[in-house]
KOLKE-718798 format. One record per residue (C-alpha): residue in three letters; chain; x, y, z. Coordinates in steps of 0.25 Angstrom, whole numbers, plus 5000, padded with zeros to 4 digits. Example, Ala and Ser with C-alpha at 12.3 -4.5 7.8 and 13.67 -1.06 7.14 Angstrom:
+-----+-------+------+------+------+
| res | chain |   px |   py |   pz |
+-----+-------+------+------+------+
| ala |     A | 5049 | 4982 | 5031 |
| ser |     A | 5055 | 4996 | 5029 |
+-----+-------+------+------+------+
//
This chain:
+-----+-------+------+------+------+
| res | chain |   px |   py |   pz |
+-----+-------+------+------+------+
| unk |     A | 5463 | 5278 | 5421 |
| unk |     A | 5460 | 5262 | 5420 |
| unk |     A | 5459 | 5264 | 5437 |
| unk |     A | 5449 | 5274 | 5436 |
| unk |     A | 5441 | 5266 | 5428 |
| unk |     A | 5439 | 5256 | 5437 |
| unk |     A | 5434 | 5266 | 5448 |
| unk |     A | 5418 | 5268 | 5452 |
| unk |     A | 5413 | 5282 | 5449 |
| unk |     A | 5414 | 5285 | 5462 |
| unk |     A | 5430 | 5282 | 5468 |
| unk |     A | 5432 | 5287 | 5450 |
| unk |     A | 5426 | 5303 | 5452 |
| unk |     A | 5431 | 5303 | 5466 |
| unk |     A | 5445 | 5301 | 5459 |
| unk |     A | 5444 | 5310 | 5449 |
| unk |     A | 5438 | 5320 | 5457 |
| unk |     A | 5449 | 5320 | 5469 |
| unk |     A | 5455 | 5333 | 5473 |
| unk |     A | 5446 | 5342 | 5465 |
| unk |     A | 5446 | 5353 | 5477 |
| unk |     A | 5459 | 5350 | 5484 |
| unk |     A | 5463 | 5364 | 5481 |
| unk |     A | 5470 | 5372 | 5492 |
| unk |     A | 5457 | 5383 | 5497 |
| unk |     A | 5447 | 5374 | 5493 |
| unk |     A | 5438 | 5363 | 5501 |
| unk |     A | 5438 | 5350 | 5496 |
| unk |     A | 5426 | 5347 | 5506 |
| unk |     A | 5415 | 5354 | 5512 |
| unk |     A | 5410 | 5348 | 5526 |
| unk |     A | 5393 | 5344 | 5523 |
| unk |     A | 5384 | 5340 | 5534 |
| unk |     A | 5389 | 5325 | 5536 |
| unk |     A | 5397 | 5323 | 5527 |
| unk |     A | 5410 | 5330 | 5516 |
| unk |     A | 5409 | 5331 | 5502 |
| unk |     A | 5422 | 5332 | 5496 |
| unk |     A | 5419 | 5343 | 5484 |
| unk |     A | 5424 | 5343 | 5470 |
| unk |     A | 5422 | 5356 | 5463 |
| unk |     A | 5426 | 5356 | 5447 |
| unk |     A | 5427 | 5368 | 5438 |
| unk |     A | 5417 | 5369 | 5425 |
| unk |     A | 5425 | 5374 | 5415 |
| unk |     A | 5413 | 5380 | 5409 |
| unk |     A | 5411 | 5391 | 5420 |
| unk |     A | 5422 | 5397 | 5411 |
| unk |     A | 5417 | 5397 | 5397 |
| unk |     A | 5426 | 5397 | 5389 |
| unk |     A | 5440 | 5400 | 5395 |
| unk |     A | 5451 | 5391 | 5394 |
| unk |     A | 5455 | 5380 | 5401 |
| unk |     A | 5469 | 5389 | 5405 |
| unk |     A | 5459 | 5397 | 5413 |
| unk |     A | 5447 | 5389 | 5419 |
| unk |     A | 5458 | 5379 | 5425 |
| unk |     A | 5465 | 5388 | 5434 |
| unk |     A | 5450 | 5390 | 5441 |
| unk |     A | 5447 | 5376 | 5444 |
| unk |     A | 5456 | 5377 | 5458 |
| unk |     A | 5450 | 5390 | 5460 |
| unk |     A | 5436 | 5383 | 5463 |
| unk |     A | 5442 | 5372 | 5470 |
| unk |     A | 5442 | 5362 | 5458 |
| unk |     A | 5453 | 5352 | 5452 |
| unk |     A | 5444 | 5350 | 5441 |
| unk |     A | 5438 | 5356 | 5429 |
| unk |     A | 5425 | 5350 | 5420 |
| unk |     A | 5430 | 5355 | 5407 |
| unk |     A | 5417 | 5360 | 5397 |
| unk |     A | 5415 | 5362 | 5382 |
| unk |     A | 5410 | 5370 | 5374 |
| unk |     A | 5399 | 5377 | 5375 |
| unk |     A | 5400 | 5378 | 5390 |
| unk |     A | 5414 | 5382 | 5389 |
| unk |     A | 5426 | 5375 | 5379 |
| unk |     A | 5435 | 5371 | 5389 |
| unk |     A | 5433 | 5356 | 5382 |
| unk |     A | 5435 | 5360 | 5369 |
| unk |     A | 5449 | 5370 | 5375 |
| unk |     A | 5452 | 5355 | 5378 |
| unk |     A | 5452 | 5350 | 5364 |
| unk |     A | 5459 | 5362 | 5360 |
| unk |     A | 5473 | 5360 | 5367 |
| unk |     A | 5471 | 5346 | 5369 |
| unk |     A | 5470 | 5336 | 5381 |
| unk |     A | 5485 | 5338 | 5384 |
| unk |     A | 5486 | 5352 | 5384 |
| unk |     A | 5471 | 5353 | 5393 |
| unk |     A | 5479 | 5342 | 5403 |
| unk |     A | 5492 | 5352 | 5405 |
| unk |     A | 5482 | 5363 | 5408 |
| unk |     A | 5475 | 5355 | 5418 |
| unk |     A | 5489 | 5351 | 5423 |
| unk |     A | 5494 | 5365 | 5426 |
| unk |     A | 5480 | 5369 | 5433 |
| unk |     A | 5479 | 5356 | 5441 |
| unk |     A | 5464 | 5353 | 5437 |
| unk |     A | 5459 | 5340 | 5432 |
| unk |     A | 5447 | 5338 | 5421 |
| unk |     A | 5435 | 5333 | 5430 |
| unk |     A | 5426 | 5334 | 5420 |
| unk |     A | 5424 | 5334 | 5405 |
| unk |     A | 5409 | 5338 | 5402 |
| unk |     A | 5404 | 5337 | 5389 |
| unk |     A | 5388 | 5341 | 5387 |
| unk |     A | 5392 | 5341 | 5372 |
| unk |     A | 5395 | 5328 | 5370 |
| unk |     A | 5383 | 5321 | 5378 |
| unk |     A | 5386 | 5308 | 5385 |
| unk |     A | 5386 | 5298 | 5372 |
| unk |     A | 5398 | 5306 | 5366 |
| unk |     A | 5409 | 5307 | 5378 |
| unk |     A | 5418 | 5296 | 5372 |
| unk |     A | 5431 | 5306 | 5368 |
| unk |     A | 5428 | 5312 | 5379 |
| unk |     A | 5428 | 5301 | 5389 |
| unk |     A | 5443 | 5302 | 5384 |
| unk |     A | 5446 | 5318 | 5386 |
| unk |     A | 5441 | 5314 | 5401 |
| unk |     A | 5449 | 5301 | 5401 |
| unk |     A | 5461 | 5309 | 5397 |
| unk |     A | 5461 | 5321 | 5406 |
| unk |     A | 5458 | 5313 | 5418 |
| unk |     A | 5443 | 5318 | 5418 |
| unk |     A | 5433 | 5310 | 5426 |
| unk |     A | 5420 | 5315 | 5421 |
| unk |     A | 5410 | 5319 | 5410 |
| unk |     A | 5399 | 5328 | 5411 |
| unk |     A | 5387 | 5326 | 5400 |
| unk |     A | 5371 | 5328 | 5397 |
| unk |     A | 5363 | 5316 | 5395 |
| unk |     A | 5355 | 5312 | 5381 |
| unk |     A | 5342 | 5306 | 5380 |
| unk |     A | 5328 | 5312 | 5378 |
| unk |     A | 5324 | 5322 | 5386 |
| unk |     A | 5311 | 5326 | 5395 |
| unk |     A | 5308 | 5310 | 5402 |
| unk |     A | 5304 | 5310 | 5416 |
| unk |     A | 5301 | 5296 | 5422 |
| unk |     A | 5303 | 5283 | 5415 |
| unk |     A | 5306 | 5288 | 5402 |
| unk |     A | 5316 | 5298 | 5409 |
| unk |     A | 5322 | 5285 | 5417 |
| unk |     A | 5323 | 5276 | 5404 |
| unk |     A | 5330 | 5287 | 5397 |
| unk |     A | 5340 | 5288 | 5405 |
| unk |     A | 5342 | 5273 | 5406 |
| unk |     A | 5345 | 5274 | 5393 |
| unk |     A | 5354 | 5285 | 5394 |
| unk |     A | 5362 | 5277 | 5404 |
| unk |     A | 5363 | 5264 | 5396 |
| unk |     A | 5368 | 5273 | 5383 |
| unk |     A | 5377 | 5279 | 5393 |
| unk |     A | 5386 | 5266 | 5396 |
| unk |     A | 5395 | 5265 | 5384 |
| unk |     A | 5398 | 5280 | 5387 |
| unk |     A | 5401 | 5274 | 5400 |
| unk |     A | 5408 | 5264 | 5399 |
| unk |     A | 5418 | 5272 | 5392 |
| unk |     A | 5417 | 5281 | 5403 |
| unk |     A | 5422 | 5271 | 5411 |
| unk |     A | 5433 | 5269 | 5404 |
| unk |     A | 5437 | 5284 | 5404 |
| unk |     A | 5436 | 5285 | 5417 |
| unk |     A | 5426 | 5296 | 5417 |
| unk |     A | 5411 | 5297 | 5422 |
| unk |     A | 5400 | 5303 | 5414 |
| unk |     A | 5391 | 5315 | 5422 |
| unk |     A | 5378 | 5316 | 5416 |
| unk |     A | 5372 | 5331 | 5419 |
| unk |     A | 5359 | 5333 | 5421 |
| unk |     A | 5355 | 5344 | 5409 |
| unk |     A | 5343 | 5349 | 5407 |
| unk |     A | 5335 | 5344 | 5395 |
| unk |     A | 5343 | 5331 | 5396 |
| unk |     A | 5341 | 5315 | 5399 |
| unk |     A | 5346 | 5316 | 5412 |
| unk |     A | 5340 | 5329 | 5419 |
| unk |     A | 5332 | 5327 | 5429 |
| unk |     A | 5333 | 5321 | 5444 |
| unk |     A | 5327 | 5308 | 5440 |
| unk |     A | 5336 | 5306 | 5427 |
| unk |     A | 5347 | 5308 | 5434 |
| unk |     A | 5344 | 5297 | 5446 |
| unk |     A | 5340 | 5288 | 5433 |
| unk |     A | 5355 | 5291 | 5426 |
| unk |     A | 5361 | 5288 | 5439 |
| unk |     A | 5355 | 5275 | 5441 |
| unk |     A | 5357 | 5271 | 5427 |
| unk |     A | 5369 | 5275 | 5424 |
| unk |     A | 5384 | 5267 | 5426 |
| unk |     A | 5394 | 5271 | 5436 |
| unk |     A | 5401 | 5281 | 5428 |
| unk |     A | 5388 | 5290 | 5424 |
| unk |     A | 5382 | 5301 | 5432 |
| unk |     A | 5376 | 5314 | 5435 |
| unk |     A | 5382 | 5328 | 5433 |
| unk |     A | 5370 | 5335 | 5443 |
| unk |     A | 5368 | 5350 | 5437 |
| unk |     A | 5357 | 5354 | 5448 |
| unk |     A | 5356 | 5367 | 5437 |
| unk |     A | 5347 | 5358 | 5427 |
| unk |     A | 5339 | 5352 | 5440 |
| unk |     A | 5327 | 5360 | 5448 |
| unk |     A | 5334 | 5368 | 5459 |
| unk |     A | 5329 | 5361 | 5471 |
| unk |     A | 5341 | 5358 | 5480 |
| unk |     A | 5332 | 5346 | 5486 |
| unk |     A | 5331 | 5339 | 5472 |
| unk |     A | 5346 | 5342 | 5469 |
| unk |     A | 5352 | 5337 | 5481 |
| unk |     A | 5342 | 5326 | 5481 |
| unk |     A | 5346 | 5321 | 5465 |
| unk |     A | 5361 | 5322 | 5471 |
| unk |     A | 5360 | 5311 | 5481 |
| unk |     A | 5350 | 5303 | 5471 |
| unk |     A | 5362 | 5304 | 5462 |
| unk |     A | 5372 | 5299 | 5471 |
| unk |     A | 5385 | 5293 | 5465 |
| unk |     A | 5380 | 5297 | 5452 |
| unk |     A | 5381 | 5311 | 5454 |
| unk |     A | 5395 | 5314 | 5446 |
| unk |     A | 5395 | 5329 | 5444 |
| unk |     A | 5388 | 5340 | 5451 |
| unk |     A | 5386 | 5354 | 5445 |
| unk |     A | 5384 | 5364 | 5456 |
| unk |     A | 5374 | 5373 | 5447 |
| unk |     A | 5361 | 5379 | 5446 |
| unk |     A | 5350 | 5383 | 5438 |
| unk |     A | 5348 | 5398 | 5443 |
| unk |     A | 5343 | 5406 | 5433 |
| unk |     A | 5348 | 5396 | 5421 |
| unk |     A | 5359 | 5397 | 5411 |
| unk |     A | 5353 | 5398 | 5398 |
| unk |     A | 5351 | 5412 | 5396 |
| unk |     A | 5359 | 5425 | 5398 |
| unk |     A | 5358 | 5431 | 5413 |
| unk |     A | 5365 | 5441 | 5421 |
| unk |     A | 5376 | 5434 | 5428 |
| unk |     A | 5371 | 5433 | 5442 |
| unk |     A | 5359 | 5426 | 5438 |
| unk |     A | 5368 | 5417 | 5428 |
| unk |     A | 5377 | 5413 | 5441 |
| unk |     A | 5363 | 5409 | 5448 |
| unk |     A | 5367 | 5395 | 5443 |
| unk |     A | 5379 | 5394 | 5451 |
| unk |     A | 5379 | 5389 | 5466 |
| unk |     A | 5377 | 5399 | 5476 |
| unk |     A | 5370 | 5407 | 5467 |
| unk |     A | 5358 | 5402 | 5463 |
| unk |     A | 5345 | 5396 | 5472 |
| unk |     A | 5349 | 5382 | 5473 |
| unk |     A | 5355 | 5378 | 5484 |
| unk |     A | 5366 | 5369 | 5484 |
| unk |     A | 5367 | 5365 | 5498 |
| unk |     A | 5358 | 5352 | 5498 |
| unk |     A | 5365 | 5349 | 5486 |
| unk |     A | 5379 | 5349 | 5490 |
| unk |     A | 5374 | 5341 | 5503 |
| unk |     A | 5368 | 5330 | 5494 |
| unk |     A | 5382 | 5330 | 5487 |
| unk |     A | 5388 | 5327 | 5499 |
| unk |     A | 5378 | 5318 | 5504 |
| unk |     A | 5381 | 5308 | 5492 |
| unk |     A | 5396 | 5310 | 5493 |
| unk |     A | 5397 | 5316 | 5480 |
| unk |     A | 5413 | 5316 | 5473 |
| unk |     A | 5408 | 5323 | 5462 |
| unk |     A | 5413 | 5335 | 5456 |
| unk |     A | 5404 | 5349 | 5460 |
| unk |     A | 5405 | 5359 | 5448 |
| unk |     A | 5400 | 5372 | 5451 |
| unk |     A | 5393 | 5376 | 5437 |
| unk |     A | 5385 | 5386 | 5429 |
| unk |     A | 5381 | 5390 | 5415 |
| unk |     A | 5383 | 5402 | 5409 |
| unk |     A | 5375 | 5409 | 5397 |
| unk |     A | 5380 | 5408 | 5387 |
| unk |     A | 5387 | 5395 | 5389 |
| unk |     A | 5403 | 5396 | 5387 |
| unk |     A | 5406 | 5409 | 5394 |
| unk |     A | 5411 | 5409 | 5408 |
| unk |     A | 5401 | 5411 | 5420 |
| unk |     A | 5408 | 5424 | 5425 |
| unk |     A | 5417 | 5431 | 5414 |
| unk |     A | 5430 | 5429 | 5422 |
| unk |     A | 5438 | 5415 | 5426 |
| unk |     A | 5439 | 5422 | 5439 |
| unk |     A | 5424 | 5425 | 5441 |
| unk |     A | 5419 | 5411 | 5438 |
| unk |     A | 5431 | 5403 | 5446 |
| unk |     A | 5424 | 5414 | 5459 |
| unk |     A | 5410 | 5409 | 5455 |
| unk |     A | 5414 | 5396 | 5455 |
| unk |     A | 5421 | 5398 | 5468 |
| unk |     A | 5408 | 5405 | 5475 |
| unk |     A | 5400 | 5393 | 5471 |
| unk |     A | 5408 | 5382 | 5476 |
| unk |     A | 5410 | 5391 | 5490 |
| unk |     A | 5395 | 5388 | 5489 |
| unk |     A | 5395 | 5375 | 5488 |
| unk |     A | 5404 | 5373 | 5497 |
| unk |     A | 5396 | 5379 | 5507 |
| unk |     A | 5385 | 5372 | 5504 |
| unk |     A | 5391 | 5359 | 5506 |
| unk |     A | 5394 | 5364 | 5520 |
| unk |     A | 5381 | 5367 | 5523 |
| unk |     A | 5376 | 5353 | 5517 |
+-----+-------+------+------+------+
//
């Protein structure tokens, strides 16, 4: 771990991240217009609800994954099945499933309170958080830039114990949040120290491909984690299913194509999460582990074909 330290983000999540689609039958890059873009796909143990650990981590080589982001309650309690049997035990079910912790995500915390978790993430070899921003809400220009200035500066004892850890910190850009909009994002990322960047949900952003793809290659390096998901017809209200899975790629009216290609065309070495929510949250996105790992499969073979035409 004290080597990992002294890595920039960079060389540190291309580390972490190596081999998470080596799978026998699946690709580990898809040929794009001028250049390749080696893909790393991880599972969202959410997309399952509730079940247990024992039964999500048999899927994530079924979508061409080595890694899982692990979530808690009330999206699903995988997090909380952790605490339950303990580090060591959840490290021997890893063991036997061959899959590594990518990701710890923890919205209930926020990003001033992820010390002990820094820790978790720390011990299980885990290279990344996912939070929301705080700070005031509804600023657009120079209040919206100082603000997240601010942020940033509030953000660097965090961070410097992130360092320490070994871990980066993913900001996502949620709705009614500090750091929502295009423009608050491109400020965090030109504030923010090396180990602090976006988690890019294009579900919480206007569904314009040209502004999406264009906010990709403005974030650059600072892009960390990238939810393949969109709005549809929303998720905060009950729905027939059809209409529920409008948010999954593939599905829905947004068309990833010029977003995979900016992907590539900033060499991106994050991790790609295919993603929805359910309503209500903590139930699975289909009823059986069978039907979610297939919806999950449909949308990569997606995206993998847009990235061919990209």
């Amino acid at each position: 771990m004290g080597q990992t330290r002294q890595m920039g983000r960079r060389r540190f999540c291309g580390t972490v991240l190596q081999g998470a689609v080596g799978v026998i039958g699946f690709p580990c890059w898809v040929a794009g217009k001028g250049m390749d873009m080696e893909v790393r796909w991880i599972l969202a143990s959410c997309m399952y609800g509730r079940m247990d650990l024992e039964i999500i981590l048999p899927e994530v080589h079924k979508i061409g994954a080595r890694h899982i982001d692990i979530w808690p309650a009330v999206h699903g309690n995988q997090r909380e099945q952790i605490d339950e049997m303990g580090l060591d035990a959840f490290q021997g079910l890893l063991d036997k499933h061959q899959v590594q912790v990518g990701i710890l995500t923890r919205y209930d915390l926020g990003p001033f309170s992820l010390d002990s978790e820094m820790k978790v993430a720390q011990a299980l070899g885990c290279g990344m958080l996912v939070t929301g921003a705080k700070g005031p809400k509804d600023l657009v220009g120079s209040e919206l830039k100082k603000a997240v200035r601010e942020f940033a500066e509030k953000m660097k004892p965090r961070l410097d114990l992130a360092g320490e850890a070994g871990v980066v910190l993913g900001i996502e850009n949620h709705a009614h949040q500090l750091i929502c909009s295009p423009d608050s994002m491109k400020w965090l990322a030109e504030f923010s120290m090396e180990n602090l960047g976006i988690a890019l949900a294009p579900y919480h952003l206007p569904q314009d491909e040209t502004l999406l793809s264009q906010l990709i290659l403005d974030l650059g390096e600072k892009l960390f984690h990238f939810y393949a998901w969109q709005h549809g017809l929303g998720c905060h209200e009950e729905r027939p299913k059809e209409e529920e899975l409008l948010q999954m790629p593939g599905r829905g009216e947004l068309d990833f194509t010029p977003l995979m290609a900016a992907l590539q065309g900033i060499g991106y070495q994050g991790w790609i999460e295919i993603f929805m929510h359910p309503f209500p949250r903590g139930i699975p996105i289909l009823p059986a582990v069978d039907e979610v790992t297939a919806e999950i499969h449909r949308s990569r073979r997606y995206l993998e074909d847009c990235m061919r035409k990209g």
